[in-house]
N, C-alpha and C positions, 0 to 999 in steps of 0.2 A: 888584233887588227882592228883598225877603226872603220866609222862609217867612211872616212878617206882616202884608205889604202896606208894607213902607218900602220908599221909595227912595232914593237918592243918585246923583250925578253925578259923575265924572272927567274931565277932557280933559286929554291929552298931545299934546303941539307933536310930529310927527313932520317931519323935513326929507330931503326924497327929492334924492339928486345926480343929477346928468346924468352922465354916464360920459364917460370921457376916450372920444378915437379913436384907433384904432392905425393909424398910417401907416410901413409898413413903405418904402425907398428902395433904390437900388441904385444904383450910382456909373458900374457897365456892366452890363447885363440880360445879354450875351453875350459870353462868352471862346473863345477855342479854347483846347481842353483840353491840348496840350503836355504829353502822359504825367502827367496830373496836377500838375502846376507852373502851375495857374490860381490867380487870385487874385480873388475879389471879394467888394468893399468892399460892406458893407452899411451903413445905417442908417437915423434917425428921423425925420421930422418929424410926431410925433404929437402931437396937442393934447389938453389936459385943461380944463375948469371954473377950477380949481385952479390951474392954468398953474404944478405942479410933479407931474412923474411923477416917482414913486420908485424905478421898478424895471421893468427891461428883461429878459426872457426868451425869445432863440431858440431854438428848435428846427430844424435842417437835414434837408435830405433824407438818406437816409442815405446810407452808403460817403464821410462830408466830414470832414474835419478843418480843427476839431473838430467835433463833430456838437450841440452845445448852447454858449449864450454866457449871460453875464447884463450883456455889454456892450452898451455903446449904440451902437459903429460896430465891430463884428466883421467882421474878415477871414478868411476860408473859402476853401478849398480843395477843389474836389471831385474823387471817386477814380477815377471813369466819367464816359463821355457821355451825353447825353442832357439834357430839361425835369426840373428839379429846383424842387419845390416845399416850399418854407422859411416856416416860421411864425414871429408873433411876437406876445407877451403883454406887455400893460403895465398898469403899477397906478401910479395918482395916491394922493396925498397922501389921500383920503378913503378911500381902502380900495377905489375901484374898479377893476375892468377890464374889458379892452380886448380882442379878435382881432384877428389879419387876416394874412395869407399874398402873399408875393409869389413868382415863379417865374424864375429861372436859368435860362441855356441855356447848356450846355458843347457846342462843337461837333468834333467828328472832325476831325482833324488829316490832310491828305495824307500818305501814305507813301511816301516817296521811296527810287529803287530802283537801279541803276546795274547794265545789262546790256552784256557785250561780247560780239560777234560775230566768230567763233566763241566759246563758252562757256570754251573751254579756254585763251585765249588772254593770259592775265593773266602770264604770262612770257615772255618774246621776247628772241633774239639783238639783239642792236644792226641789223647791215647788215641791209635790208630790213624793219625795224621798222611795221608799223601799227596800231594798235590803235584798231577802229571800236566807239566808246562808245553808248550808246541808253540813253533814259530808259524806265522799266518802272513809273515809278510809278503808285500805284494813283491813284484818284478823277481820271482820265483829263479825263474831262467836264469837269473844273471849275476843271482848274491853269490859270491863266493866266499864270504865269510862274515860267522856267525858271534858272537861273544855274550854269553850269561851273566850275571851274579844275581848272589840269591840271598844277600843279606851277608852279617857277619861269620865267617869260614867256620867256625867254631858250634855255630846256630843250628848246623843244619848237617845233613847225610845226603848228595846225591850222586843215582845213577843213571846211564845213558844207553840206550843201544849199542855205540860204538865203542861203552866205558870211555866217553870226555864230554862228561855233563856241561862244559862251560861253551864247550861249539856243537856240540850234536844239534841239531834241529828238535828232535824230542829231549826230556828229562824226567826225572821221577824225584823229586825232594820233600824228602822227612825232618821235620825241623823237630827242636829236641827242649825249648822252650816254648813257653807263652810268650806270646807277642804278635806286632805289629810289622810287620817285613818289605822292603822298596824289593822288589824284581827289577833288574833293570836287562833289555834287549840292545844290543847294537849291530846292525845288518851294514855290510859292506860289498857293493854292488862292483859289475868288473871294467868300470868307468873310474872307481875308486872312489863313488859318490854313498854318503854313509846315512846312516840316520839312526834314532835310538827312540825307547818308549819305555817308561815305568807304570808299575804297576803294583798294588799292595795287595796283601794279602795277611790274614788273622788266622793264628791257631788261638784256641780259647781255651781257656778254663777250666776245667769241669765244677760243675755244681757239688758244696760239701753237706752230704747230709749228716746232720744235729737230732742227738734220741734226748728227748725230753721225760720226765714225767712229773706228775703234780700230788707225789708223794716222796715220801723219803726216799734217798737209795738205800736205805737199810730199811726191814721191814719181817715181821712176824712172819715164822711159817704158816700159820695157822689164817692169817689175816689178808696175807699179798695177795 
């Protein structure tokens, strides 16, 4: 309406979109974290109106490599343990978007630890060799299972509490040469998350004693 009393009329078509949905995915919700050497697979099934999204935008929790994608199935890496909450932005062909957030579980890893009794005892004479092995590893509660070796099968004699030197928790191994020997532990927690430690150990030598003397070996009664 004007300062004169005219009127006029306009109408404009406006067209309102429905907005895509962001449906964030995840291939495994839970890894154990393996010092960082986790891997998970993200991605989409998000729907749009349009039924074409142009443009994918993650965001990671941080401490992840990498910590941002603009791919549609981004693999990630996280640097700690712990719930890790990861976002993700999408935009459809109309110009719209989308939220939504899904969460990661990186889980702690068993620390596997290889104790001998006595502490000191990781070098040993050959004759009367035994060296009583123990697991020390941490998250006690929750290993369920345990796996030894003790060098080459052949090397060595052991026994166990339960007679199954290679999962008992304790051992007793008498090795049957000289040498240089890898222990190796692997702890398997009931997450399914593992972990393993080596450790060496010496049977030695024994010293050879040599009779000398600074006369003949043949020698006078009368004179020796």
């Amino acid at each position: 309406t004007s300062n004169q009393g005219c009127t006029d009329t306009v109408r404009k078509k406006i067209v309102v979109q429905d907005r895509p949905t962001a449906i964030p995915t995840l291939k495994d919700t839970t890894l154990c974290f393996n010092g960082g050497n986790n891997a998970f697979s993200f991605g989409s099934n998000s729907t749009s109106p349009s039924n074409n999204i142009v443009g994918y935008r993650w965001t990671f929790d941080s401490k992840s490599s990498p910590d941002t994608s603009i791919l549609k199935e981004p693999t990630v890496s996280f640097k700690t343990a712990g719930n890790k909450t990861n976002q993700l932005i999408i935009e459809d062909a109309n110009g719209c978007f989308d939220t939504a957030t899904i969460t990661a579980y990186v889980l702690l890893n068993p620390i596997a630890k290889i104790s001998l009794v006595p502490s000191f005892s990781y070098s040993q004479c050959f004759r009367g060799n035994q060296f009583n092995f123990e697991s020390s590893s941490t998250k006690v509660d929750s290993i369920v299972d345990l796996t030894w070796s003790y060098g080459p099968t052949n090397d060595y004699t052991a026994t166990s509490p339960n007679n199954n030197p290679t999962k008992d928790n304790k051992s007793q191994v008498i090795y049957n040469k000289v040498g240089v020997y890898s222990v190796k532990l692997v702890v398997r927690d009931t997450n399914g998350c593992i972990d393993s430690v080596i450790t060496a150990v010496t049977v030695k030598d024994h010293p050879k004693v040599l009779l000398t003397s600074d006369f003949s070996n043949s020698q006078c009664v009368n004179r020796n």
